[in-house]
N, C-alpha and C positions, 0 to 999 in steps of 0.2 A: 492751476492745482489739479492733478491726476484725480480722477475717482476711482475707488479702489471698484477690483471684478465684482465683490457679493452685490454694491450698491449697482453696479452697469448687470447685472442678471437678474435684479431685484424691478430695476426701470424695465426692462425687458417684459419681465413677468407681467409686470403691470400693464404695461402697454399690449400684450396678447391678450390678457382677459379682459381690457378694456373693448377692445376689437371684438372678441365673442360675446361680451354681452350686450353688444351694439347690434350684432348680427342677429343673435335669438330675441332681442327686442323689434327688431324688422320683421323675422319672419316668422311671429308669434302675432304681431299686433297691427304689420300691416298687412305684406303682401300675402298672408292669409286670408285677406279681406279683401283681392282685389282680384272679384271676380271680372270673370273674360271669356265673350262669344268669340270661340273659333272656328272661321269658316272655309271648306273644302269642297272642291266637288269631283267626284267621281264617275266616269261614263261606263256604267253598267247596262243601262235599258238601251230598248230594241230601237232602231231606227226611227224615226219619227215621232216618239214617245215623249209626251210632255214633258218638262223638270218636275221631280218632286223632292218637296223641302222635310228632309227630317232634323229633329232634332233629336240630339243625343246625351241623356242626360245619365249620370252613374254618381255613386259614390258620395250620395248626399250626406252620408253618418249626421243626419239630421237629430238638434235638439232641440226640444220647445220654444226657450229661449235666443233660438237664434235668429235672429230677427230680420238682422244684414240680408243674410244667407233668401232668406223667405220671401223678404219683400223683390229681391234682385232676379229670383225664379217667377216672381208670376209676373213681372214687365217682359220675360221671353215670349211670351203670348201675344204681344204683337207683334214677333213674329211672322205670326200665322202659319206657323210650321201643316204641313202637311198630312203628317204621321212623328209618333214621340217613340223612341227608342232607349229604352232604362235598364240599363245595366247592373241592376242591384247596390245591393249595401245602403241601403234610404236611409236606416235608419243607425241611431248613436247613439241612443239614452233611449232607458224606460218609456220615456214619455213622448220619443220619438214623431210617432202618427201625428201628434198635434202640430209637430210644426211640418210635417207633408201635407198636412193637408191646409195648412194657412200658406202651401209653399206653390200647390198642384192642383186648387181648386180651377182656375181661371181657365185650364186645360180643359176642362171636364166636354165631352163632347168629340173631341180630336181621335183620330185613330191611333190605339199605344198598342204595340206591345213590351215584356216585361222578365226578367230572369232574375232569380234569388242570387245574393252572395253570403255571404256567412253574417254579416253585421246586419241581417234581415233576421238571420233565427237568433244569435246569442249579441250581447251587449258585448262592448270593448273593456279590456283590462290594462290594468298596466305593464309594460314591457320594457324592457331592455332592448334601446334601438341597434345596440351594436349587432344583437343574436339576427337582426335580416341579412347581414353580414354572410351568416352560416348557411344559409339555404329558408323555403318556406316559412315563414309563420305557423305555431300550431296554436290547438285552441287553446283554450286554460280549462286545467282539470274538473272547474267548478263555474262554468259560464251563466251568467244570467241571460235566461229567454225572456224574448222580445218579441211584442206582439206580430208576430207574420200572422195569425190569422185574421188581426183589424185589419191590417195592411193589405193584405190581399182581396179583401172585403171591399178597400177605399178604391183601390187602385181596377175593380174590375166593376167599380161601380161608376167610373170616370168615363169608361165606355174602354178600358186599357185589357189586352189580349195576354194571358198566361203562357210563356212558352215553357216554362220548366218541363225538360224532357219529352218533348211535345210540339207540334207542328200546326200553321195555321195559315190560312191563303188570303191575302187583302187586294181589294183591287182600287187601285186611286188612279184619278184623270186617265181611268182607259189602262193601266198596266197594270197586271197579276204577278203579285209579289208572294213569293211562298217561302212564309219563316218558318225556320225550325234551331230551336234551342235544348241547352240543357240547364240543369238547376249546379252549382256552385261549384267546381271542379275544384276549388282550392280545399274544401271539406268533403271532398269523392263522392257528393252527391249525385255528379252528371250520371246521365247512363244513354250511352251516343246509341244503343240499340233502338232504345224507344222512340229516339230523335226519328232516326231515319227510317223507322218503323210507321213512325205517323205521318213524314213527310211522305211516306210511298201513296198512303190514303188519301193524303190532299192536291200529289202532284197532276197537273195538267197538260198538254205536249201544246206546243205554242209557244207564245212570246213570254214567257212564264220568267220570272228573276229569282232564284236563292238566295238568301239571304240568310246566313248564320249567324246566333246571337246568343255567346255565353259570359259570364262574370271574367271569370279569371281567362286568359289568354294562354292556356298550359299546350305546347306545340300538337299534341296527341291530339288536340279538341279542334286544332287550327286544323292539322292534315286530314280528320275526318268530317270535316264540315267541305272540305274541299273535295274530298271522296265523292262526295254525294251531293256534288256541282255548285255548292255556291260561287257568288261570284264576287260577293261580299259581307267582311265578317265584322261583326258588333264588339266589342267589350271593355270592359273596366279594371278596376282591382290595381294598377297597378301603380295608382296615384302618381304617376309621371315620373316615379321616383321618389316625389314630394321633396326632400332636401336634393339637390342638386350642383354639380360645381357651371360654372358658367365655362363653355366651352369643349366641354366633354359630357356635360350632360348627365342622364341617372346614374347612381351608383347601385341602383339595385331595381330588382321589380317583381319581388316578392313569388315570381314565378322562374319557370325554365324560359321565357321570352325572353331572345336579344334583348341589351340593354338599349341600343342605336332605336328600338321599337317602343320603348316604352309610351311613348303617346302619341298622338296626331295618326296622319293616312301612310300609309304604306303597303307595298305590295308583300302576298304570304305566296312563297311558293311551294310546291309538295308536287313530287315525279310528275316534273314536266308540266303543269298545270298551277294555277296562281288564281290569285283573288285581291279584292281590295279589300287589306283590313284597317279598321279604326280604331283605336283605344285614345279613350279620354282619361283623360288626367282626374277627373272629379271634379269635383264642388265642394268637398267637405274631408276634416281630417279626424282624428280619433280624439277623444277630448283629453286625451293622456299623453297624446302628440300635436297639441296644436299648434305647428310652423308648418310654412312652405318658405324654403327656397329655391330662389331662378325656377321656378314651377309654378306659376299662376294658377289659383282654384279655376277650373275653366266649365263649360258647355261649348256643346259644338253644333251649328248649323252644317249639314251634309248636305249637300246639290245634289242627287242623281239625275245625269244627262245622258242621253245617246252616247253608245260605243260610236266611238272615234272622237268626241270632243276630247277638248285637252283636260287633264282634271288638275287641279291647282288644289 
């Protein structure tokens, strides 16, 4: 017995939105939950210079209730990372602080530093995911503020270093690492004069490392961080893409960054001169878009090794 075309476009239908609702029940309920240490290393420091272990952590869009999320951050601690590198966006509800700090206490002690993103100063809304499509995210005309000044409070009471707009010099097992960041380029907060205005203050002639560290990965911020020698650049925001196809990888990244960059190490080049930059994918999504696909919420363990090791 033939079936007529409505019933053969009708099984069809069916069987496609069986398919998508298969897929946004995956990656709403699992692989949003399945966090993942990723680790890399990079040979930046001078000849004979110890390994040191960063971690890198961004884009926590942290809610009180999240608990998964909380408990799976403070077992990074034994680690025993090094120094902590935070890319902004912690927080993701009102009541955010409460689960950073049920998330970042274990740290408390560790050398951090720290740059704002927009989900630090205002709360998430709901959006229309096709409009990432069009270019940047903007805010919402009517944003809810979110405690950054608990936050900032918590996090520099951890013993964690501010770099918004601002530069600062750490010495760990013997190397001088001289950070300098800015505060949220995706809301034109940065302001790269003062960066490199403070980095001039703290810079030292020697075995000294730069180290650039801003939220959003926008190219302007990548080439003047590299202006003004780093050797390696920090950042987040671009949640890896967060929906992705498998084998081609982000379709977006909420900034002017290559899409092929959206996360993990790669090299930033800018006239004749390069860097090793990192962007992490995150740990956390907006609670108005809670999926990840083929994009694992992640943290990342960084190696820095002597120039000339291989960096993996």
């Amino acid at each position: 017995m033939t079936r007529s075309p409505l019933r053969t476009l009708g099984a069809a239908a069916l069987a496609v939105g069986a398919v998508g609702a298969a897929t946004f029940a995956y990656a709403s309920l699992i692989e949003r939950k399945q966090f993942t240490l990723r680790e890399f290393t990079a040979p930046v420091l001078p000849a004979g210079a110890e390994p040191i272990r960063v971690l890198h952590l961004s884009d926590l869009h942290m809610a009180a209730w999240q608990r998964e999320k909380q408990v799976w951050l403070t077992k990074l601690a034994q680690l025993k990372p090094d120094l902590i590198v935070d890319t902004g966006d912690n927080l993701g509800h009102e009541d955010g602080l409460i689960g950073i700090r049920a998330a970042l206490e274990p740290f408390k002690g560790v050398p951090g530093v720290y740059v704002w993103g927009s989900n630090d100063y205002f709360g998430p809304s709901p959006r229309n995911p096709v409009k990432y499509f069009t270019g940047p995210s903007r805010l919402h005309p009517k944003p809810t503020s979110l405690d950054i000044a608990g936050l900032k409070a918590y996090l520099d009471g951890l013993g964690f270093t501010d770099l918004n707009n601002t530069a600062t010099a750490i010495e760990i097992k013997g190397t001088r690492l001289e950070f300098f960041g800015v505060d949220d380029p995706h809301r034109h907060y940065d302001d790269l004069d003062a960066a490199a205005d403070a980095l001039a203050g703290v810079a030292a002639e020697g075995r000294s490392v730069r180290i650039g560290v801003a939220h959003a990965p926008y190219q302007y911020v990548l080439n003047s961080f590299i202006d003004h020698g780093a050797r390696l650049i920090f950042a987040g925001h671009t949640h890896g893409g967060q929906v992705c196809v498998p084998g081609c990888g982000a379709l977006v990244t909420n900034c002017d960054l290559p899409r092929k960059q959206a996360k993990g190490l790669s090299m930033w080049r800018h006239q004749l001169r390069s860097a090793y930059l990192h962007v992490s994918a995150g740990l956390g999504t907006s609670i108005y878009a809670p999926v990840r696909f083929a994009c694992k919420p992640e943290a990342t363990l960084l190696t820095l090794v002597p120039e000339g090791q291989a960096s993996v």
